[in-house]
C-alpha positions as CSV (number, residue, x, y, z in Angstrom):
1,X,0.0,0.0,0.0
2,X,1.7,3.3,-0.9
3,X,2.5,5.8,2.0
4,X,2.2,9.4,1.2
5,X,4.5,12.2,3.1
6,X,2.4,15.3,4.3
7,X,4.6,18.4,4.5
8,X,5.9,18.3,8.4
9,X,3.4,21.2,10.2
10,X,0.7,21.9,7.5
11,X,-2.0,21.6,9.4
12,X,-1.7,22.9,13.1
13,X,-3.7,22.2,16.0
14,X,-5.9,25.2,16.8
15,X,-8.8,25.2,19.3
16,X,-12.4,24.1,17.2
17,X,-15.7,25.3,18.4
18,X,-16.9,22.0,19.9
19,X,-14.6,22.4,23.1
20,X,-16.0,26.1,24.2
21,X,-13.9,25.3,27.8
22,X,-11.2,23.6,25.3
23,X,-8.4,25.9,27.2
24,X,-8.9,24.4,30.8
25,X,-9.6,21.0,30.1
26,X,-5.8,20.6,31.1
27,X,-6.1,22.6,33.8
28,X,-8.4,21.1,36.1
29,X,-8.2,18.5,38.4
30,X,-6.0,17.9,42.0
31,X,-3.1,18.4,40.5
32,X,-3.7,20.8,37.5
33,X,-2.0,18.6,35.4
34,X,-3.5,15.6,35.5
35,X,-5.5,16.1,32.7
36,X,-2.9,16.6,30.2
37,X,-0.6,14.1,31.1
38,X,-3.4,11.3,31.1
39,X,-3.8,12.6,27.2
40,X,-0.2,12.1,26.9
41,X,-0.2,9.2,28.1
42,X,-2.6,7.6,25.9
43,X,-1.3,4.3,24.2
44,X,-0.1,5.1,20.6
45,X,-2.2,3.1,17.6
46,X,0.0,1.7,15.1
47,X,-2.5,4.3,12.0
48,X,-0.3,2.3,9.1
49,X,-2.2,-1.1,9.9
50,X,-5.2,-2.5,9.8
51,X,-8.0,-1.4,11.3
52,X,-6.9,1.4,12.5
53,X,-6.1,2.6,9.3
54,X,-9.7,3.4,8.8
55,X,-9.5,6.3,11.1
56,X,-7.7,9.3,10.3
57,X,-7.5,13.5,10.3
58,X,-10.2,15.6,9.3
59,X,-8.2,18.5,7.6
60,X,-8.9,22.0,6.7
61,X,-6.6,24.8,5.9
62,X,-7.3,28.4,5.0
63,X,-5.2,31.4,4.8
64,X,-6.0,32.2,8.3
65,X,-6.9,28.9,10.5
66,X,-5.6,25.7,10.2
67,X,-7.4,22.9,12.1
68,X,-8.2,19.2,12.8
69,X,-10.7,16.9,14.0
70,X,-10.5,13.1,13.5
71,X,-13.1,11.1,11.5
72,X,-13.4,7.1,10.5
73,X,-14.4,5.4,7.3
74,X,-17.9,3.6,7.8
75,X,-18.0,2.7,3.8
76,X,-15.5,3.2,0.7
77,X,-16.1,7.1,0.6
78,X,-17.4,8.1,3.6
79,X,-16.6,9.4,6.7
80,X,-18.1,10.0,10.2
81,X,-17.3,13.3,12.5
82,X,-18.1,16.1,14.3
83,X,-20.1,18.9,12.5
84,X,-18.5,21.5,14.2
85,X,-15.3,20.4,12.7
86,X,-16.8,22.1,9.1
87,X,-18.0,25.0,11.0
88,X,-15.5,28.2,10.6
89,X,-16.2,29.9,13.8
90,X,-13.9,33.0,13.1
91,X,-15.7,33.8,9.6
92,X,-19.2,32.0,10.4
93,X,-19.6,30.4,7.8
94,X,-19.2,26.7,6.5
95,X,-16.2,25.4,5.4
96,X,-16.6,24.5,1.6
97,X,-16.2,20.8,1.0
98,X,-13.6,21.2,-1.4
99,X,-11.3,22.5,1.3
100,X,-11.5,19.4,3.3
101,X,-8.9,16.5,3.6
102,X,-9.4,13.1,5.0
103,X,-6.3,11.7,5.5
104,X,-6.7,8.0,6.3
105,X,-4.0,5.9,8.5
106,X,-1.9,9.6,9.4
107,X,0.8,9.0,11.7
108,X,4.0,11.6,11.9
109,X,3.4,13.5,8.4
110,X,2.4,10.3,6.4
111,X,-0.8,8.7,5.4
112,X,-1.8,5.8,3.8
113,X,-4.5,7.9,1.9
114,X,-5.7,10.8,1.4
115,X,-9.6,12.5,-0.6
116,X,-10.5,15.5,-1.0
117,X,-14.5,15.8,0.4
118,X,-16.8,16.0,-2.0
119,X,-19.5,16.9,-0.2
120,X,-20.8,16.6,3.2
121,X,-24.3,15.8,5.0
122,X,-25.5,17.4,8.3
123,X,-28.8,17.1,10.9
124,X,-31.4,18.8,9.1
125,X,-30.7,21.5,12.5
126,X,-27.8,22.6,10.4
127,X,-28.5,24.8,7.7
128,X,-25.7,24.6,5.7
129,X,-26.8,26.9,3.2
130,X,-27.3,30.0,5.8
131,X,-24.0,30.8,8.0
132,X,-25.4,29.5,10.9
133,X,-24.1,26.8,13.1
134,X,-26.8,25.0,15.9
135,X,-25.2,24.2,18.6
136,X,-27.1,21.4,19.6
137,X,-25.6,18.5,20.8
138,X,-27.5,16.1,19.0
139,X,-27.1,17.2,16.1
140,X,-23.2,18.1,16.0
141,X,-22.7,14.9,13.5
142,X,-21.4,15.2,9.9
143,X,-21.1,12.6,6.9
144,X,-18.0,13.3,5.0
145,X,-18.9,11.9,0.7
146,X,-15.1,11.2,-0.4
147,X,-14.2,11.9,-4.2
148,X,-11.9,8.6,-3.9
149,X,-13.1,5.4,-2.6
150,X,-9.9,5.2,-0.6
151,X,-11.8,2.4,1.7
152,X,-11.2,0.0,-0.6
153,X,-7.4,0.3,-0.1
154,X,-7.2,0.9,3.8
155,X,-10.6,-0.8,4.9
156,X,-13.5,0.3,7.1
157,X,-15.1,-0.1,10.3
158,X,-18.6,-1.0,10.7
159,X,-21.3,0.0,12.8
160,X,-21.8,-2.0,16.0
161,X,-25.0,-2.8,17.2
162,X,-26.3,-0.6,19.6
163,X,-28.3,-2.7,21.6
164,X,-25.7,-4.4,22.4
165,X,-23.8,-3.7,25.9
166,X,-20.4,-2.9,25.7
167,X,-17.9,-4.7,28.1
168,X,-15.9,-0.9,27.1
169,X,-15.5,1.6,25.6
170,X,-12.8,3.1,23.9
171,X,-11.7,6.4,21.8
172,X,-9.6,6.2,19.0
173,X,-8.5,9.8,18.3
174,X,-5.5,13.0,17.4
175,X,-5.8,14.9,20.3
176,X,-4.3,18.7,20.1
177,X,-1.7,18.1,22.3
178,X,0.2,14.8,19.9
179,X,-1.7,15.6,16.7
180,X,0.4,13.5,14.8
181,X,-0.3,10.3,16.1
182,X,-3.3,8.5,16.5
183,X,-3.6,7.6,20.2
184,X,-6.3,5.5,22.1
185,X,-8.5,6.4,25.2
186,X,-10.4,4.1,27.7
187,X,-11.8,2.2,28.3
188,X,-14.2,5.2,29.2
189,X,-16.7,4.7,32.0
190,X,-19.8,5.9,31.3
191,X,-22.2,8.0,33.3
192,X,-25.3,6.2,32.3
193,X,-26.1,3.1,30.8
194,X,-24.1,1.1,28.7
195,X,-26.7,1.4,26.0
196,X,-25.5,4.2,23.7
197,X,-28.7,5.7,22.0
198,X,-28.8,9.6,21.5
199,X,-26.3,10.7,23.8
200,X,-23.7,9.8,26.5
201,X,-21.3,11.0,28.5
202,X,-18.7,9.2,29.4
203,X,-15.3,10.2,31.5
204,X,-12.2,9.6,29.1
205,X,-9.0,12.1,28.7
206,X,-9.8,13.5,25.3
207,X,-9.5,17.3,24.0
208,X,-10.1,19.4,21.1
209,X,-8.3,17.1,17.9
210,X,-10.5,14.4,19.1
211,X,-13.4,15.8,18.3
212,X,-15.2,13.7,15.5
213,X,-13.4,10.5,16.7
214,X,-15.1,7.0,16.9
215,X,-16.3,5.8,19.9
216,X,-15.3,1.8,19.4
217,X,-16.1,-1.4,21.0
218,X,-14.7,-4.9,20.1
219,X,-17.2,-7.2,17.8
220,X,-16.3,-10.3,17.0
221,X,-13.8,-9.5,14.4
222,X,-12.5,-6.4,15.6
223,X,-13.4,-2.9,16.7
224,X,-16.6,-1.8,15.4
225,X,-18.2,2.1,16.0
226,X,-21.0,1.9,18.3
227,X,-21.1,6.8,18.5
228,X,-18.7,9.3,17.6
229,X,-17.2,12.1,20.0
230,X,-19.0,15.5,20.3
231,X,-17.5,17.8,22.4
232,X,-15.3,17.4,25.8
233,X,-16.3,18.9,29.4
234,X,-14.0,20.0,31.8
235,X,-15.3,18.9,35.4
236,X,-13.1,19.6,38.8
237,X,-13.1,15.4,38.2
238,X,-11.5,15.8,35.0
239,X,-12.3,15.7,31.0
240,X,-15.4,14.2,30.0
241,X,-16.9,13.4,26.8
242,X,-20.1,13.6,25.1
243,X,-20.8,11.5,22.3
244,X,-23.2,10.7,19.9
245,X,-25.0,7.2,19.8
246,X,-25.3,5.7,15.9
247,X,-29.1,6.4,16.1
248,X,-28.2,9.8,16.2
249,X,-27.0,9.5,12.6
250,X,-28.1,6.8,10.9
251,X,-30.5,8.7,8.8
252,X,-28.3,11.1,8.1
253,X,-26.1,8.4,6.8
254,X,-28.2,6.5,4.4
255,X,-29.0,9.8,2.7
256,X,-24.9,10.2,2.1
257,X,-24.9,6.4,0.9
258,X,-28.3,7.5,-1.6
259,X,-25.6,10.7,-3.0
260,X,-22.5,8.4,-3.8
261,X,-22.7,7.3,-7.5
C-alpha cells in the first residue's frame, strides 16, 4: 500500500468550536495537570495497519486557520465526524467541502490515503446553506462523501450494534496536544447506561483534535463504531466526553450512501 509524506506542520492544532472550555480542560483536576498528562499518556495506535487505518484527520486549511478533527471510514467514501469540525467559527460560515482533507492511516506526516471531500451531509438543525451553526448537541454529526473510494485500499469499520452492551468503551483519536499520532482512550466509563442511543457522557481524557473520533467497542472481528465524539467537558473530576450514539446519525447516513454514485 503506498505511503504518502504530508509536509511536516501543515496543518496545526488550533482550538475548534466543539470544546468552548477547550483551554482548561488541562487545567483542572487535583493536580492541575492531571488532565494533560493522562492525554499524553494515551497508548499510541500503530495508523499504518489494519484497522486502524480506517481512522484518520479531518483537515482544513485556509489562509487564516488551520485545524483538525479526527473522522473514520464507515464505507469506501465516507466518513463520520463532528459537525462542528466544518464550522469556521472565526468567519461564520461553513467550510466549503472542497477545502477538506481526509487523510486516512496519518501517523507523523504520512498517510496511507488521502480525498478530497466532495460533499458533506448534516442534521437537518444545520443549515448549511445560511452561516449558521446550531449548537445542539445532538445534532453536531457530519457525513464526509469522499471523491476517492480510498476504503477500498485501507478498509473500514462497521457500525456495531447498539443494543448491544459494551464490556468498554474506547476512543480512537488526534488529540491537540500529539496531533500526529493516533492515540487510544479508555476504556471510558460511562455515566449512564451502557446502551449508547442519543447521547452519552462518558469520562475519558480527550481534548479538542478528538473531536469527530469513533467511539469503538470490540465485535467479533474487531473494533466496530458503536457513537462518535462530540464535544469534551471539563469537570473539577477531569475531562469528560459527550458523544453521539449511531441512532443519532443513521439517517443522516443512508442519505450520504443515496448521493455516492
Amino acid at each position: 500500500m503506498p505511503v504518502m509524506r504530508l509536509l511536516a506542520g501543515a496543518f496545526a492544532f488550533v482550538v475548534t468550536s466543539g470544546f468552548s472550555e477547550a483551554q482548561s480542560l488541562c487545567l483542572l483536576g487535583p493536580d492541575l495537570a492531571r488532565d494533560c498528562a493522562l492525554i499524553r499518556e494515551r497508548p499510541v495506535l500503530d495508523a499504518a495497519s489494519a484497522p486502524w487505518r480506517a481512522i484518520g484527520r479531518v483537515n482544513f486549511a485556509s489562509t487564516d486557520i488551520r485545524q483538525h478533527c479526527t473522522g473514520v471510514l464507515v464505507a469506501d467514501r465516507l466518513v463520520l465526524t463532528a459537525a462542528h469540525c466544518l464550522y469556521n467559527g472565526a468567519r461564520k460560515r461553513w467550510i466549503p467541502p472542497s477545502s477538506i482533507r481526509f487523510v486516512a492511516g496519518y501517523q507523523k506526516g504520512e498517510a496511507q490515503a488521502v480525498s478530497q471531500v466532495s460533499d458533506y451531509v448534516t442534521d437537518p438543525a444545520q443549515n448549511v446553506q445560511s452561516r449558521d451553526f446550531a449548537p445542539t448537541t445532538i445534532a453536531d454529526w457530519a457525513v464526509l462523501i469522499l471523491k476517492d473510494p480510498i476504503g477500498q485500499q485501507v478498509g473500514t469499520l462497521p457500525l456495531a450494534d447498539p443494543n448491544r452492551p459494551a464490556a468498554a468503551l474506547n476512543v480512537a483519536g488526534y488529540s491537540g496536544l500529539r496531533p500526529h499520532v493516533l492515540s487510544r482512550a479508555g476504556p471510558c466509563e460511562p455515566q449512564a447506561p451502557r446502551h449508547l442511543r442519543a447521547v452519552a457522557i462518558l469520562d475519558c481524557p480527550i481534548m479538542q483534535g478528538d473531536s469527530g473520533a469513533p467511539l469503538l467497542v470490540e465485535g467479533s472481528d474487531g473494533p466496530e463504531v458503536v457513537g462518535i465524539l462530540s464535544k469534551g467537558r471539563a469537570t473539577p473530576d477531569g475531562a469528560r466526553g459527550v458523544f453521539l450514539g449511531s441512532q443519532t446519525f443513521e439517517q443522516g447516513l443512508q442519505r450520504a450512501r443515496d448521493q455516492v454514485p
